[in-house]
C-alpha positions in Angstrom: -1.2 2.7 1.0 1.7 0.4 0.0 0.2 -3.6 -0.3 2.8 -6.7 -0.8 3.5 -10.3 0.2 6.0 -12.1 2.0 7.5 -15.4 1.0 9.0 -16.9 3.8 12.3 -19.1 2.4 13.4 -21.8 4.5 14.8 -19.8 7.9 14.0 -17.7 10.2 10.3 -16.7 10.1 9.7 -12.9 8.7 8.9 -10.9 12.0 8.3 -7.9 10.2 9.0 -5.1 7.4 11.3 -2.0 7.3 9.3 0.1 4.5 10.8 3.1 3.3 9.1 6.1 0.9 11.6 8.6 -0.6 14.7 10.3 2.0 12.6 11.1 5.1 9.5 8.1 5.4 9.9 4.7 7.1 8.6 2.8 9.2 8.6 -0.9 10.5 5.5 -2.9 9.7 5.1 -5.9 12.0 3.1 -9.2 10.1 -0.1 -9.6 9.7 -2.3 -11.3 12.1 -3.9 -14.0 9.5 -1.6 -16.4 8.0 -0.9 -15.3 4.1 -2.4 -12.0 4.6 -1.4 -9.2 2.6 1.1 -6.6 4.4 0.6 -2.9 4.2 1.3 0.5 5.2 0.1 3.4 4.6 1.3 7.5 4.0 0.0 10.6 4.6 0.9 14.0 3.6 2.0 13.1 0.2 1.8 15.6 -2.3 -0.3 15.0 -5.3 1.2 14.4 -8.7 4.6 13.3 -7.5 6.6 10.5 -8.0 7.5 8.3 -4.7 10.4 5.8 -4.6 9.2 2.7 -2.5 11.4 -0.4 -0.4 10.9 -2.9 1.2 13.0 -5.6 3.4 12.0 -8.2 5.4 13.4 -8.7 9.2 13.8 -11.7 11.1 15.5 -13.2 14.1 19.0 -13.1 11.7 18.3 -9.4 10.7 17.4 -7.3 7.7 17.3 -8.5 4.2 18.2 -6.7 1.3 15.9 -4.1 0.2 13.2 -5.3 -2.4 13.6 -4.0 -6.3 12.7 -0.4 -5.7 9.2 0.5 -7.5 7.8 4.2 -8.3 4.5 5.1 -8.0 2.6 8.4 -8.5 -0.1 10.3 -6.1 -2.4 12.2 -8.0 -5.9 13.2 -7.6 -8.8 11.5 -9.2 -10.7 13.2 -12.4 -14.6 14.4 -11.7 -16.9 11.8 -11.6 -19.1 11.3 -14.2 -22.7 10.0 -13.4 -23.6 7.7 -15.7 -26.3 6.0 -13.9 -28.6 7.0 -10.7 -31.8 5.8 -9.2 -33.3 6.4 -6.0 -36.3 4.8 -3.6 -37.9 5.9 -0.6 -35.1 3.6 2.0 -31.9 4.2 -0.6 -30.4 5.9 -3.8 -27.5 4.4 -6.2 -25.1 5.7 -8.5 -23.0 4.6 -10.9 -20.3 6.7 -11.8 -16.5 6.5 -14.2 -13.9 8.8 -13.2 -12.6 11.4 -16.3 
């Protein structure tokens, strides 16, 4: 899942996203429902341990802005679990765990 926020400059109010991943994902995000929310959208089918290349540009009533300062980020999956702390009673159980 991809998370930014939207400054909206003096203008036309931001309507929504265009949000692209790599060649072949996009998709338009439209804004959040709560005023100064964070926007965000989310991927699936990514392969793990690859690097993604991420945009973003606002659209309003005028049209699309440039394309925010592209940004990389990697999938991979998390290490095992270590369990460095467990307890349990008769309603629950907790653990406490760091990840390799």
């Amino acid at each position: 899942t991809l998370w930014w926020m939207v400054q909206d400059p003096a203008g036309a109010e931001v309507e929504s996203c265009q949000v692209s991943l790599g060649d072949r994902m996009s998709r338009t995000v439209h804004r959040p429902h709560d005023e100064g929310a964070w926007w965000s959208a989310a991927f699936d089918r990514l392969r793990p341990s690859q690097t993604w290349v991420a945009q973003v540009a606002a659209l309003n009533a005028v049209g699309c802005g440039p394309y925010a300062e592209v940004s990389a980020c990697t999938s991979s999956r998390p290490g095992r679990p270590v369990i460095w702390q467990q307890s349990r009673s008769p309603t629950g159980a907790t653990v406490e765990w760091s990840l390799e």
